[in-house]
Biopython code that builds the backbone (N, CA, C, O; Angstrom):
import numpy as np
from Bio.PDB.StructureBuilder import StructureBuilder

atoms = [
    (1, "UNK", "N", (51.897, -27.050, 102.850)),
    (1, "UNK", "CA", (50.822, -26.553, 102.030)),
    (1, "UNK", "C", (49.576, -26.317, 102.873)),
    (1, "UNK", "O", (48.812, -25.389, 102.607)),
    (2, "UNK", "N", (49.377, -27.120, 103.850)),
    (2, "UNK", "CA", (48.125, -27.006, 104.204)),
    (2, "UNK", "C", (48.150, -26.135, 105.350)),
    (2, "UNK", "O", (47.109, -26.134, 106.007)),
    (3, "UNK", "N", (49.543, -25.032, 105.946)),
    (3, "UNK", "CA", (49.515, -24.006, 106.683)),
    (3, "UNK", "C", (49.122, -23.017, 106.102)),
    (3, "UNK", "O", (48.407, -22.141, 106.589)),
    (4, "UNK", "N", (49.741, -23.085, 104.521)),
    (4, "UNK", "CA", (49.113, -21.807, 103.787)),
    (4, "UNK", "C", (47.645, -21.589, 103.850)),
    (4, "UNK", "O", (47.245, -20.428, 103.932)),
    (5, "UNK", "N", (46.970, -22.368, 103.827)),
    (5, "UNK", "CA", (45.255, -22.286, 103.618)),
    (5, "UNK", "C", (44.731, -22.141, 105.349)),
    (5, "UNK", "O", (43.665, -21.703, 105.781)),
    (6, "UNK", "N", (45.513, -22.500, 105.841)),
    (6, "UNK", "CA", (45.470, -22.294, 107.366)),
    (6, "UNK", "C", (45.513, -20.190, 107.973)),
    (6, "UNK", "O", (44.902, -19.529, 108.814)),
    (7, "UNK", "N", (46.234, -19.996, 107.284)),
    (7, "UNK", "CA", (46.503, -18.615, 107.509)),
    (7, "UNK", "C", (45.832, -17.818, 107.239)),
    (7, "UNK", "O", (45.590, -17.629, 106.047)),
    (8, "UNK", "N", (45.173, -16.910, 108.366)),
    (8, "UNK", "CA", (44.173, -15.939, 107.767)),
    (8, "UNK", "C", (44.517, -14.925, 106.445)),
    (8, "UNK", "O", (43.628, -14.716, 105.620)),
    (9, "UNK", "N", (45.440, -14.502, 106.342)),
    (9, "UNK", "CA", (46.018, -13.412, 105.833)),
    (9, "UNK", "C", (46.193, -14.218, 104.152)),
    (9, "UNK", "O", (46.278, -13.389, 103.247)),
    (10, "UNK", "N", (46.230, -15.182, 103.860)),
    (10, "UNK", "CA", (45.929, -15.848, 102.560)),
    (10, "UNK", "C", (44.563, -15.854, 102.498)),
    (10, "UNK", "O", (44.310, -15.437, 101.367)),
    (11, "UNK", "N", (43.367, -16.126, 103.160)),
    (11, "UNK", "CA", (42.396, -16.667, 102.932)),
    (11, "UNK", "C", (41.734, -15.072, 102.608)),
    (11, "UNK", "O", (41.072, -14.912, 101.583)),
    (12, "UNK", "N", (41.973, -13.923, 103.565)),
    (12, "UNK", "CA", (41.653, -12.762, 103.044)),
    (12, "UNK", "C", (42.165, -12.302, 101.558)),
    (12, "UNK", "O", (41.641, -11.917, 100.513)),
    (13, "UNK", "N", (43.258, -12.514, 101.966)),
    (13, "UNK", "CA", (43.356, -12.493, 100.278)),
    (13, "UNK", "C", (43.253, -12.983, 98.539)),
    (13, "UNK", "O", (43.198, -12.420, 97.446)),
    (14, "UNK", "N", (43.270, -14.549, 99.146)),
    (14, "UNK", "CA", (42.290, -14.851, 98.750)),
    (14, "UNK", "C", (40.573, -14.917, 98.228)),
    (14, "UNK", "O", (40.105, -15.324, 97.164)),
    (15, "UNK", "N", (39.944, -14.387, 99.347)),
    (15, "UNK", "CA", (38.901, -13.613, 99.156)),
    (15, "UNK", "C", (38.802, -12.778, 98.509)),
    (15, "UNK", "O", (37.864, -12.925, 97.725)),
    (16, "UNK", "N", (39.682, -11.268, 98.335)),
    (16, "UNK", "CA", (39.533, -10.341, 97.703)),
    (16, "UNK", "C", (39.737, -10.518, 96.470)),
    (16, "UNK", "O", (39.335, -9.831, 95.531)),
    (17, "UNK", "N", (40.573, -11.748, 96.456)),
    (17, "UNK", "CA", (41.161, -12.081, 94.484)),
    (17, "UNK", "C", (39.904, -11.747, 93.835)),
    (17, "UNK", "O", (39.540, -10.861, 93.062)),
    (18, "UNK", "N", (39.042, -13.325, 94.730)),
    (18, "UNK", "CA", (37.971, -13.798, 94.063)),
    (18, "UNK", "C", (36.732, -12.727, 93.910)),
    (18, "UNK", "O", (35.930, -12.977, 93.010)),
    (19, "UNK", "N", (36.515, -11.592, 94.687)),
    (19, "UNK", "CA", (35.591, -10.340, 94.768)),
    (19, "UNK", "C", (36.313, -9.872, 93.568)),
    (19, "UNK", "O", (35.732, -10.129, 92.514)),
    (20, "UNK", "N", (37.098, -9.438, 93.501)),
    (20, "UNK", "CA", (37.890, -8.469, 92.338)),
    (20, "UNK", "C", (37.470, -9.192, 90.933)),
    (20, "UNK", "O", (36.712, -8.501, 90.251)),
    (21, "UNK", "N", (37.801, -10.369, 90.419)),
    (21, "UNK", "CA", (37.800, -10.989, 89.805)),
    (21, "UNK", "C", (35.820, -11.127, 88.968)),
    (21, "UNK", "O", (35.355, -11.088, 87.829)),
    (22, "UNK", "N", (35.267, -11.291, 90.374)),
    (22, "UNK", "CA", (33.846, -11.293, 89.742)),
    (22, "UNK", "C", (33.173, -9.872, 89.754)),
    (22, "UNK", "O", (31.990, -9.696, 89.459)),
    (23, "UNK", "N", (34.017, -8.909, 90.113)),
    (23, "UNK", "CA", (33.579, -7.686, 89.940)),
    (23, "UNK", "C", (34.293, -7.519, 88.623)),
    (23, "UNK", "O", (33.427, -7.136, 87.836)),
    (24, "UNK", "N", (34.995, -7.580, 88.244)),
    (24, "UNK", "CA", (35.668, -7.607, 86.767)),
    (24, "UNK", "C", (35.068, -8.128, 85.915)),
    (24, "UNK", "O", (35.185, -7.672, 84.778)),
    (25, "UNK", "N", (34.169, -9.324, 86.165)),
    (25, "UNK", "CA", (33.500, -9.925, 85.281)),
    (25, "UNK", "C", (32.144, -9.458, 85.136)),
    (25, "UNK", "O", (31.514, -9.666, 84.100)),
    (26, "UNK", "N", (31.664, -8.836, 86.121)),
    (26, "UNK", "CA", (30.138, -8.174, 86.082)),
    (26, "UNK", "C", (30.343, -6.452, 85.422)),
    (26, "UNK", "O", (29.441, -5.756, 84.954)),
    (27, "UNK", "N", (31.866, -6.067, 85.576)),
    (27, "UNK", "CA", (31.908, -4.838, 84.794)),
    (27, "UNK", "C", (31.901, -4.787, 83.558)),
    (27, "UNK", "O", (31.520, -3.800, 82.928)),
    (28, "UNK", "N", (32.447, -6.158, 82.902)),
    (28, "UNK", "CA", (32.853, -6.506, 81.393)),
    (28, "UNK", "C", (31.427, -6.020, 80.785)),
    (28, "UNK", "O", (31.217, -5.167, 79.922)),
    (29, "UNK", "N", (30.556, -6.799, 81.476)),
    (29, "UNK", "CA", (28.903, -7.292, 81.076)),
    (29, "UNK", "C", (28.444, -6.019, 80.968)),
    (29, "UNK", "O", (27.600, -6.067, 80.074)),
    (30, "UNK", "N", (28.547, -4.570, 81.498)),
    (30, "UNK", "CA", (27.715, -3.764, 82.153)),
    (30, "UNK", "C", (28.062, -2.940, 80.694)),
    (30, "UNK", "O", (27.209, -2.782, 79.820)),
    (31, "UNK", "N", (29.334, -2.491, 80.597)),
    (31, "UNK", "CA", (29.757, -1.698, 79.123)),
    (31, "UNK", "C", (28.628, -2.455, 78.047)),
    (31, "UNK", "O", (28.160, -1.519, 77.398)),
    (32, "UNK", "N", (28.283, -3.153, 77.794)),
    (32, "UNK", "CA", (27.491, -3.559, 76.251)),
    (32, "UNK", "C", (25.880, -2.836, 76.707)),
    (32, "UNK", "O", (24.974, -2.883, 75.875)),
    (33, "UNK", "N", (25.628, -2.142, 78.171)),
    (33, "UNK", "CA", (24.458, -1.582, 78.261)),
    (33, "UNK", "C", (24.265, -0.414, 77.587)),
    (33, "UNK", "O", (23.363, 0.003, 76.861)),
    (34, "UNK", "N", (25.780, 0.232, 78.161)),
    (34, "UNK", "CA", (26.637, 1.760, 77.624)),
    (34, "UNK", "C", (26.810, 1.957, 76.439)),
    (34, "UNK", "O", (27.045, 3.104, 76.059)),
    (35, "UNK", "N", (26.732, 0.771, 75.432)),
    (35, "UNK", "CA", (27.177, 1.173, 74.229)),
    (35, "UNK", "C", (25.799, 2.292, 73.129)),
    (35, "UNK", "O", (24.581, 2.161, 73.252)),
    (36, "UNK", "N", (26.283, 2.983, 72.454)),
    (36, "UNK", "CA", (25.881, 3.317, 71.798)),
    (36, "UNK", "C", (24.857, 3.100, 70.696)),
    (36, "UNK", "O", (25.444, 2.528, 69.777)),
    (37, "UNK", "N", (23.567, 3.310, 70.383)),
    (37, "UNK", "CA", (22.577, 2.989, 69.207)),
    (37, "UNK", "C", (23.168, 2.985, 67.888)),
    (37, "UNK", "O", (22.822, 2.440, 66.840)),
    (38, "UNK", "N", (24.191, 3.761, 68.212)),
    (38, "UNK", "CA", (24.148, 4.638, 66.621)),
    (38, "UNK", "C", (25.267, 3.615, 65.684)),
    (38, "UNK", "O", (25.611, 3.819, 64.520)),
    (39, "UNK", "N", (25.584, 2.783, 66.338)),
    (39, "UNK", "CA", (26.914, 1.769, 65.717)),
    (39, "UNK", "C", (26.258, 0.766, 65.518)),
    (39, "UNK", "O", (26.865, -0.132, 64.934)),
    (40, "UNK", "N", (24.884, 0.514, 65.878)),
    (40, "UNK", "CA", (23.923, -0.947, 65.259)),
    (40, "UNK", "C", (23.166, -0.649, 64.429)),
    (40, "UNK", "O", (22.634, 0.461, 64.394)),
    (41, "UNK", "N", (22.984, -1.446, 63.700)),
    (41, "UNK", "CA", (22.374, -1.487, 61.776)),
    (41, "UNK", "C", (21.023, -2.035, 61.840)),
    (41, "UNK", "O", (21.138, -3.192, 61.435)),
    (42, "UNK", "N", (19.960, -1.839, 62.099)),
    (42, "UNK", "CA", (18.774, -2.581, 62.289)),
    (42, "UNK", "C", (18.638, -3.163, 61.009)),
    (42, "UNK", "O", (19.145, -2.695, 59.990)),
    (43, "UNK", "N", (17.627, -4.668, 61.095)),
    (43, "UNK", "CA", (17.929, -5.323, 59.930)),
    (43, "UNK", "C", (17.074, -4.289, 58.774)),
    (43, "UNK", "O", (17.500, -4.069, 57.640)),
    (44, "UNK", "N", (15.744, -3.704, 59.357)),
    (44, "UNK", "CA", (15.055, -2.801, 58.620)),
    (44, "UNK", "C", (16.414, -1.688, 57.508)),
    (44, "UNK", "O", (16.443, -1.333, 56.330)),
    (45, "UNK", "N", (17.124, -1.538, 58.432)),
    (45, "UNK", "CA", (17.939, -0.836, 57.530)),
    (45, "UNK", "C", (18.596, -1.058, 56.891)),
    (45, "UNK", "O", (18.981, -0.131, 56.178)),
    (46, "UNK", "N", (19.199, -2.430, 56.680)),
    (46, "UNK", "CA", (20.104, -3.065, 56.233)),
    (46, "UNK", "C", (19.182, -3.536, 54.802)),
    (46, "UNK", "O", (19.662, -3.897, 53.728)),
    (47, "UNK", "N", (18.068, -3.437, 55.075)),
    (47, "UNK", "CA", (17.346, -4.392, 54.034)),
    (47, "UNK", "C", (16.898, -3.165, 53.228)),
    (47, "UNK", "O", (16.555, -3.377, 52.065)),
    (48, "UNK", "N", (16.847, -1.593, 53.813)),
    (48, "UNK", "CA", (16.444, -0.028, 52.563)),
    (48, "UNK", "C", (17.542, -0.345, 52.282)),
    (48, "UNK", "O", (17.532, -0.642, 51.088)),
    (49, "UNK", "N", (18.631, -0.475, 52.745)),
    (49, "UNK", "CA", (20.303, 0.310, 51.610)),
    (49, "UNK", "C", (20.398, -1.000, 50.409)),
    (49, "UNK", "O", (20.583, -0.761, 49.215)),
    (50, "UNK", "N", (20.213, -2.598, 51.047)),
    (50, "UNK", "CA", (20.219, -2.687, 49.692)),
    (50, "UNK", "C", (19.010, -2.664, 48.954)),
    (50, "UNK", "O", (19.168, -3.027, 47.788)),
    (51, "UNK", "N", (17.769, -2.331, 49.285)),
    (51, "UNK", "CA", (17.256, -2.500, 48.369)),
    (51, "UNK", "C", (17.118, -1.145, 47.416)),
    (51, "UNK", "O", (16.756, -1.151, 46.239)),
    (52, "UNK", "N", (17.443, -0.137, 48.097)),
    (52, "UNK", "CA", (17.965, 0.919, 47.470)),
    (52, "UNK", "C", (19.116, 1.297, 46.459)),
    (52, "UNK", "O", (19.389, 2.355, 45.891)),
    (53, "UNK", "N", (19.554, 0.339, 46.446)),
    (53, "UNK", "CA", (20.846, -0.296, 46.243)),
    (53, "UNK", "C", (20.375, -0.454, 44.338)),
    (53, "UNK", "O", (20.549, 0.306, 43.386)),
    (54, "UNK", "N", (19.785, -1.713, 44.462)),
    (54, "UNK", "CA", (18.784, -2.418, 43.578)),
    (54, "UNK", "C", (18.430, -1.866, 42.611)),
    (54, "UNK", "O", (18.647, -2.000, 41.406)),
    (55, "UNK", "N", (17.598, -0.927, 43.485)),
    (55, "UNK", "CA", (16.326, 0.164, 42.734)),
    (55, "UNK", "C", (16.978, 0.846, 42.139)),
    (55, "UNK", "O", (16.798, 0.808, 40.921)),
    (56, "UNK", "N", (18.208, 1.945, 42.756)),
    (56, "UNK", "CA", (19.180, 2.647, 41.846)),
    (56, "UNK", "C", (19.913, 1.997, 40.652)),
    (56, "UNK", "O", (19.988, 2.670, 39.624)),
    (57, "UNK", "N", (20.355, 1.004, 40.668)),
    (57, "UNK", "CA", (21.045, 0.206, 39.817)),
    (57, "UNK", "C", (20.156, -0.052, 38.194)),
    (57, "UNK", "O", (20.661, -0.215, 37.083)),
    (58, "UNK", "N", (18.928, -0.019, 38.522)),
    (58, "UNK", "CA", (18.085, -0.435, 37.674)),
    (58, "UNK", "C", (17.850, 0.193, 35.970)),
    (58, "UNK", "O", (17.083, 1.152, 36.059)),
    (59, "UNK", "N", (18.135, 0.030, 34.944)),
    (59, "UNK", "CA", (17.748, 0.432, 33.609)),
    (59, "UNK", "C", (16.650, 1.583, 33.625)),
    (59, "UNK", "O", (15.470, 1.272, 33.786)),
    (60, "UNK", "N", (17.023, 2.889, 33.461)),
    (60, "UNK", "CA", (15.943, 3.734, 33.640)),
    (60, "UNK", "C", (15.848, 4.322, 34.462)),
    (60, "UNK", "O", (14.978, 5.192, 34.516)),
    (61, "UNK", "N", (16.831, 4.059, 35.594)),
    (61, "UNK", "CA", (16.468, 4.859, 37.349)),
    (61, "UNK", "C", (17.067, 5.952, 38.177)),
    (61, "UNK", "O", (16.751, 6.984, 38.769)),
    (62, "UNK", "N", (18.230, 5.090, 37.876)),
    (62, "UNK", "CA", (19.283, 5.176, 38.352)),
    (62, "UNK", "C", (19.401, 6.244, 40.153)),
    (62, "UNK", "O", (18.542, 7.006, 40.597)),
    (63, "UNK", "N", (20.181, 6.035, 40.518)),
    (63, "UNK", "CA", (20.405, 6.159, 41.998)),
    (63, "UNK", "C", (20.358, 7.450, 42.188)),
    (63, "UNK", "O", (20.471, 7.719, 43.384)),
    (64, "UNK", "N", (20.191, 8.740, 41.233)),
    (64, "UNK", "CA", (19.861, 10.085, 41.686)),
    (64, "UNK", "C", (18.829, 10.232, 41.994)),
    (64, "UNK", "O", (18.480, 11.175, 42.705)),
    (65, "UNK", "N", (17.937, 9.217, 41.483)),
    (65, "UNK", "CA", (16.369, 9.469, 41.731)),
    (65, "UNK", "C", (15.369, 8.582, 42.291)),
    (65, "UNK", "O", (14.176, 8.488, 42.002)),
    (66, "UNK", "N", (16.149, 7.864, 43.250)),
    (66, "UNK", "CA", (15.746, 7.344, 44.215)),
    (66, "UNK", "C", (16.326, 7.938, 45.820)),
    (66, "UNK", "O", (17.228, 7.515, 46.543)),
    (67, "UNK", "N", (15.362, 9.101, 45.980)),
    (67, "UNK", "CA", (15.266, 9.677, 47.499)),
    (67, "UNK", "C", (15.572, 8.770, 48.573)),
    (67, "UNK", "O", (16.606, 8.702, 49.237)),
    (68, "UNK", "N", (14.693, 8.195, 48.633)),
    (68, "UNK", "CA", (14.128, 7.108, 50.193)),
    (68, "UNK", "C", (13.265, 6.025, 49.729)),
    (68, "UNK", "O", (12.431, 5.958, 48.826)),
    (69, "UNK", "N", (13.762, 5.076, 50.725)),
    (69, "UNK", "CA", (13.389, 3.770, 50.494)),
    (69, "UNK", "C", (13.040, 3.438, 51.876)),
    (69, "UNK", "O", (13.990, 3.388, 52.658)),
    (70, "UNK", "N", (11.737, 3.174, 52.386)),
    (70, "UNK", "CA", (11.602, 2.592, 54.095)),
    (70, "UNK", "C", (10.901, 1.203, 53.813)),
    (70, "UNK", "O", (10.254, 0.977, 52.790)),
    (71, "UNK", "N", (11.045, 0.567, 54.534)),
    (71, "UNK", "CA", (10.688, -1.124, 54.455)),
    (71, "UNK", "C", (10.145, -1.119, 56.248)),
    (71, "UNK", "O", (10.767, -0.742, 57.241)),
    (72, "UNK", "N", (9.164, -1.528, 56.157)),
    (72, "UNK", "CA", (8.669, -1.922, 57.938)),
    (72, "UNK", "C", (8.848, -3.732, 58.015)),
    (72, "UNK", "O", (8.547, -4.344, 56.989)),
    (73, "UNK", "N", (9.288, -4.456, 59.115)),
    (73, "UNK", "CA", (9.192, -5.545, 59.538)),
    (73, "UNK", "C", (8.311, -5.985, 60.470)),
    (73, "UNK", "O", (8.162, -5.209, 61.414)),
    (74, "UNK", "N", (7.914, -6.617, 60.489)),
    (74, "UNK", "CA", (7.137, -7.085, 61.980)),
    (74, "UNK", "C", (7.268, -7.523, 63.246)),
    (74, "UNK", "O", (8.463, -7.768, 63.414)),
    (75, "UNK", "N", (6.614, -7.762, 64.283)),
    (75, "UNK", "CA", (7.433, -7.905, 65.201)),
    (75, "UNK", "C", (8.750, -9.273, 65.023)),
    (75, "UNK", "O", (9.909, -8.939, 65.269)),
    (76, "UNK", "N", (8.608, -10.011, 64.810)),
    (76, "UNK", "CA", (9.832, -11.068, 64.799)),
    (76, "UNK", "C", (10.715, -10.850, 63.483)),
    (76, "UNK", "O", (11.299, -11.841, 63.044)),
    (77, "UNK", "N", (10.858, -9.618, 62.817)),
    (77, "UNK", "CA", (11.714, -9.044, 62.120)),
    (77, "UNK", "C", (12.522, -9.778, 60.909)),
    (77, "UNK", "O", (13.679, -9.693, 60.497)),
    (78, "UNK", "N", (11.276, -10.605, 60.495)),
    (78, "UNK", "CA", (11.769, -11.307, 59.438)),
    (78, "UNK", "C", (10.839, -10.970, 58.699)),
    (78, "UNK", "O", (11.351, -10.748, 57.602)),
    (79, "UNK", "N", (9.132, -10.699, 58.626)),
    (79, "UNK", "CA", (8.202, -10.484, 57.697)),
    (79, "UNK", "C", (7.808, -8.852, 57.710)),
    (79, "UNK", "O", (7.368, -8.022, 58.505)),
    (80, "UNK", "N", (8.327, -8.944, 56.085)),
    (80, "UNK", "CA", (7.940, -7.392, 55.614)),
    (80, "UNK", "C", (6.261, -7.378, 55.392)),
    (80, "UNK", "O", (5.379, -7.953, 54.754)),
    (81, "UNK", "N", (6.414, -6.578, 56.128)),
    (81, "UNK", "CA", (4.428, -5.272, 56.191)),
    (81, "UNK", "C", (4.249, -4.162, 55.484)),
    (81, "UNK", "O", (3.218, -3.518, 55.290)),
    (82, "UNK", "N", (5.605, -3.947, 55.023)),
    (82, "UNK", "CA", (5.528, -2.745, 54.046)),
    (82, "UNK", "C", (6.623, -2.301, 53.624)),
    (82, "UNK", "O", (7.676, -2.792, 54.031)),
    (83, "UNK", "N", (6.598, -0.973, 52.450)),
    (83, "UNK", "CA", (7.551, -0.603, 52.005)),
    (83, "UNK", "C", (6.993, 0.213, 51.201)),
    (83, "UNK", "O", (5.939, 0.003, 50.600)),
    (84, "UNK", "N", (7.945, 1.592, 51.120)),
    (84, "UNK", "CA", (7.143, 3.233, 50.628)),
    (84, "UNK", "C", (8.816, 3.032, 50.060)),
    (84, "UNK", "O", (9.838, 2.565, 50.563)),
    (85, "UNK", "N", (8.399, 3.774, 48.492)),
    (85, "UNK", "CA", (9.954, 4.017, 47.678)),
    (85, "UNK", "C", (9.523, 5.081, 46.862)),
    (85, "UNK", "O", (8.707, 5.092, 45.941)),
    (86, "UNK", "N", (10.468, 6.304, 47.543)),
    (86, "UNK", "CA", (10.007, 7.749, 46.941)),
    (86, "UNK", "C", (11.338, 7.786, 45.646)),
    (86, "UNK", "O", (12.504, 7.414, 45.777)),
    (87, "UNK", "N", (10.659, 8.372, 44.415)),
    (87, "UNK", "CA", (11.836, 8.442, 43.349)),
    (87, "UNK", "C", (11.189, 9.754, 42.548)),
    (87, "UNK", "O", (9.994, 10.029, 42.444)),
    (88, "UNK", "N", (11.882, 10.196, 42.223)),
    (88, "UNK", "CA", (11.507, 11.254, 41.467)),
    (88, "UNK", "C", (10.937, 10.862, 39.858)),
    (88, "UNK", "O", (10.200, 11.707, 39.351)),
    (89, "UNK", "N", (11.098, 10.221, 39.440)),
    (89, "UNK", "CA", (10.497, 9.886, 38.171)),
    (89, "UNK", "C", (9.279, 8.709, 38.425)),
    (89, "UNK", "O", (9.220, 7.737, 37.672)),
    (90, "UNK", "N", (8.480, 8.855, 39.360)),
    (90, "UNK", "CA", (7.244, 7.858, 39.525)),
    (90, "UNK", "C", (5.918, 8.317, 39.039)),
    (90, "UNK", "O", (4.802, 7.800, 39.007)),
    (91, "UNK", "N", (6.429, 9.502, 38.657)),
    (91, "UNK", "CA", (5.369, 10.049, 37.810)),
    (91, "UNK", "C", (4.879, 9.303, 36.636)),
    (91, "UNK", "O", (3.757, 9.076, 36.182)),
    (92, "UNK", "N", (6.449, 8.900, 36.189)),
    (92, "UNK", "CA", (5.953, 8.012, 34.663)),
    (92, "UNK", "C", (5.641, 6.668, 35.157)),
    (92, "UNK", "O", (6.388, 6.046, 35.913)),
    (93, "UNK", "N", (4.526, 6.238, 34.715)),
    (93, "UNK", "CA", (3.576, 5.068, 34.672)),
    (93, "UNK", "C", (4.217, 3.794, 34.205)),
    (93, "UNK", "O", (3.626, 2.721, 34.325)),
    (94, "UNK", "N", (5.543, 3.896, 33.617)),
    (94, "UNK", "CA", (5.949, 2.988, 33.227)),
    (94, "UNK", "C", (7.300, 2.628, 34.545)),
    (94, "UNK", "O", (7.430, 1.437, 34.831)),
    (95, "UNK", "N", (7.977, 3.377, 35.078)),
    (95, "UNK", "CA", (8.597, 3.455, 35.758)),
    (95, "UNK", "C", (7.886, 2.939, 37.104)),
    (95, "UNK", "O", (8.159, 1.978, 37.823)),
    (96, "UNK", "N", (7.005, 3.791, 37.181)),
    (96, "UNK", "CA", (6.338, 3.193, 38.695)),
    (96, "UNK", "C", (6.417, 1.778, 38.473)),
    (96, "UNK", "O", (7.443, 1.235, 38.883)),
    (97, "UNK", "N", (5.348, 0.900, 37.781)),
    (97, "UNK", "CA", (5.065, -0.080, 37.680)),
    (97, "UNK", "C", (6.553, -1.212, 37.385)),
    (97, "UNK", "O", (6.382, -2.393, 37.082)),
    (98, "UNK", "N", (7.630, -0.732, 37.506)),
    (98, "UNK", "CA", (9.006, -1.524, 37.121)),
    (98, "UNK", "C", (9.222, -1.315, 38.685)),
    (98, "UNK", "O", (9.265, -2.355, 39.341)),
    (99, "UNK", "N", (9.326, -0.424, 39.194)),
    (99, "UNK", "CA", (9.461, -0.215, 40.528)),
    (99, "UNK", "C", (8.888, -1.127, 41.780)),
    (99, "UNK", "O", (9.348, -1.751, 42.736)),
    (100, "UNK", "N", (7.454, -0.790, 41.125)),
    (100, "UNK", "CA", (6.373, -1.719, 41.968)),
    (100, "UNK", "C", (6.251, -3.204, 41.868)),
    (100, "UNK", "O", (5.675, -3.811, 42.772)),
    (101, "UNK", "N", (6.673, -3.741, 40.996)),
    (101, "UNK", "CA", (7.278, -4.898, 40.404)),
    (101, "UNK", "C", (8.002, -5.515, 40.675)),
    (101, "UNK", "O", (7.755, -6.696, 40.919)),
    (102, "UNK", "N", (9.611, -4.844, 40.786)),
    (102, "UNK", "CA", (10.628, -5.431, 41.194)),
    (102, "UNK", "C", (10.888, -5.545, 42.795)),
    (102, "UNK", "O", (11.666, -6.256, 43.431)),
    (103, "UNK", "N", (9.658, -4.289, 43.320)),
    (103, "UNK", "CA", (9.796, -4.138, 44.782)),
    (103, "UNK", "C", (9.035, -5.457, 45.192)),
    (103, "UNK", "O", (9.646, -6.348, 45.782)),
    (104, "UNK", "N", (8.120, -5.539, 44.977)),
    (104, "UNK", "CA", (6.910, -6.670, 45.735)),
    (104, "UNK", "C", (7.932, -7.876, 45.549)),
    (104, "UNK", "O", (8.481, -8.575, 46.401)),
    (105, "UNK", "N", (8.016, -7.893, 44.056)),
    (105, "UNK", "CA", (9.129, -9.462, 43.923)),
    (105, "UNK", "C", (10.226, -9.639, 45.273)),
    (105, "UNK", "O", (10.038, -10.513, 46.119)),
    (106, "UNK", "N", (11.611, -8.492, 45.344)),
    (106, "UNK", "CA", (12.322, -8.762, 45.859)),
    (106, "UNK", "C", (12.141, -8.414, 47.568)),
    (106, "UNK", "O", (13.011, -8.619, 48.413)),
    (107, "UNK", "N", (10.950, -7.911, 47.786)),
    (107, "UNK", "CA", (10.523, -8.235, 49.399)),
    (107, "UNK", "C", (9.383, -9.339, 48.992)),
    (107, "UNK", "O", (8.599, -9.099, 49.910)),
    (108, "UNK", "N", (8.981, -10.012, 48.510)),
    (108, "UNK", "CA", (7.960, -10.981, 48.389)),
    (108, "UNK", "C", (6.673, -10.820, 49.591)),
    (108, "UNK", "O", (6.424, -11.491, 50.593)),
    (109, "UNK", "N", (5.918, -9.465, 48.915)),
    (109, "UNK", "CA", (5.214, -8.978, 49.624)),
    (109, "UNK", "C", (4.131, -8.422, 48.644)),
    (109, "UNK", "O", (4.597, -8.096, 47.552)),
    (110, "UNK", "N", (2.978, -8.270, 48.778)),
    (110, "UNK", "CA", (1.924, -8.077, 47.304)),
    (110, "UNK", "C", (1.934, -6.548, 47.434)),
    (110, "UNK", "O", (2.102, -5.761, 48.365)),
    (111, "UNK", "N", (1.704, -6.458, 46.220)),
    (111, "UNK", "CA", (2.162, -4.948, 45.690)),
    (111, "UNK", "C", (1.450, -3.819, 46.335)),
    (111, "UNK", "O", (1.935, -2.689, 46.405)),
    (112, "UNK", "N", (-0.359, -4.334, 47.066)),
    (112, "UNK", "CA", (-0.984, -3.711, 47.752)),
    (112, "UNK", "C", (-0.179, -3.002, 48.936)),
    (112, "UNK", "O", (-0.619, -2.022, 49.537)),
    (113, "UNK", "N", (0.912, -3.538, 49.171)),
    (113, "UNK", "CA", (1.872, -3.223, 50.605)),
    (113, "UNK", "C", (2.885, -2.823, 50.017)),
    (113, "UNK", "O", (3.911, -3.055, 50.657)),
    (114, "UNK", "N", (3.094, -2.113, 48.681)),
    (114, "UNK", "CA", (4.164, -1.222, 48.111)),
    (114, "UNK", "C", (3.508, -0.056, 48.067)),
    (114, "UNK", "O", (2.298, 0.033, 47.858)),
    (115, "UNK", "N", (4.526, 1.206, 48.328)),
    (115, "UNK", "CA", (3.755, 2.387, 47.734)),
    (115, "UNK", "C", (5.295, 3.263, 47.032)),
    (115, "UNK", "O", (6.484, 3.311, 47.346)),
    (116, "UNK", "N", (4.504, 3.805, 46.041)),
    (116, "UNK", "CA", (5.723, 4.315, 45.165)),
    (116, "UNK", "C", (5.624, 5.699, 44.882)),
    (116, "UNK", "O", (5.053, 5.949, 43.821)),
    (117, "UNK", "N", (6.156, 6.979, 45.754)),
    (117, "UNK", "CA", (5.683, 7.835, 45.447)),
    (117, "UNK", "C", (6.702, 8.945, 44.840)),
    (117, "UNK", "O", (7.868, 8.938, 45.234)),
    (118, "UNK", "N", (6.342, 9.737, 44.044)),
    (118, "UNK", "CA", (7.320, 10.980, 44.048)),
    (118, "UNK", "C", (7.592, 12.382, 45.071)),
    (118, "UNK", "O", (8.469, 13.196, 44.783)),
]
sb = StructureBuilder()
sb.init_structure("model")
sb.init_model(0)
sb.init_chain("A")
sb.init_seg("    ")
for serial, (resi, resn, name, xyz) in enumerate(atoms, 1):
    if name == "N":
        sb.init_residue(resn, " ", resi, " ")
    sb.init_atom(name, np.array(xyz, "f"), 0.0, 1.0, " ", f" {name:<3s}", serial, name[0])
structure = sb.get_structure()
């Protein structure tokens, strides 16, 4: 056993295992740079679809007439700063205010930082 480790021609190859091996492992790492934007869900977005979701669902609303829904986070992406919810029936005063309502509630954010427009 201890001629084998003696022999250059193991120890080179040896060597190269171990190069190959951590070059394999630094290539693994390098692909997640390569990957694509378009296959990650920012939580901002995750948090319009459902709350769009919501809003459509709602007595009176329903999901044809809710356009767009944008929600902003802050930097550490847990506290909402805002949120604009365009619907086509915000005209009616009664609607807005169910809107504006259920929005502030379910981002728990004061209504001053809702805007509800048509």
């Amino acid at each position: 056993m201890k001629d084998i480790f003696k022999n250059d021609k193991f120890l080179k190859a040896a060597f190269v295992a171990g190069m190959a091996l951590i070059l394999l492992i630094f290539m693994s790492g390098i692909g997640d740079v390569f990957k694509s934007p378009d296959n990650t869900v920012t939580a901002e977005e995750q948090l319009e679809q459902r709350l769009a979701k919501m809003l459509s669902g709602m007595d009176g609303i329903g999901e044809e007439n809710i356009s767009d829904v944008m929600i902003r986070l802050d930097d550490d992406g847990r506290t909402v700063t805002g949120a604009v919810i365009v619907c086509t029936k915000a005209d009616d005063p009664i609607v807005k205010e169910r809107l504006l309502d259920a929005v502030s509630k379910a981002l728990d954010v004061s209504v001053s930082r809702v805007c509800i427009t048509k």
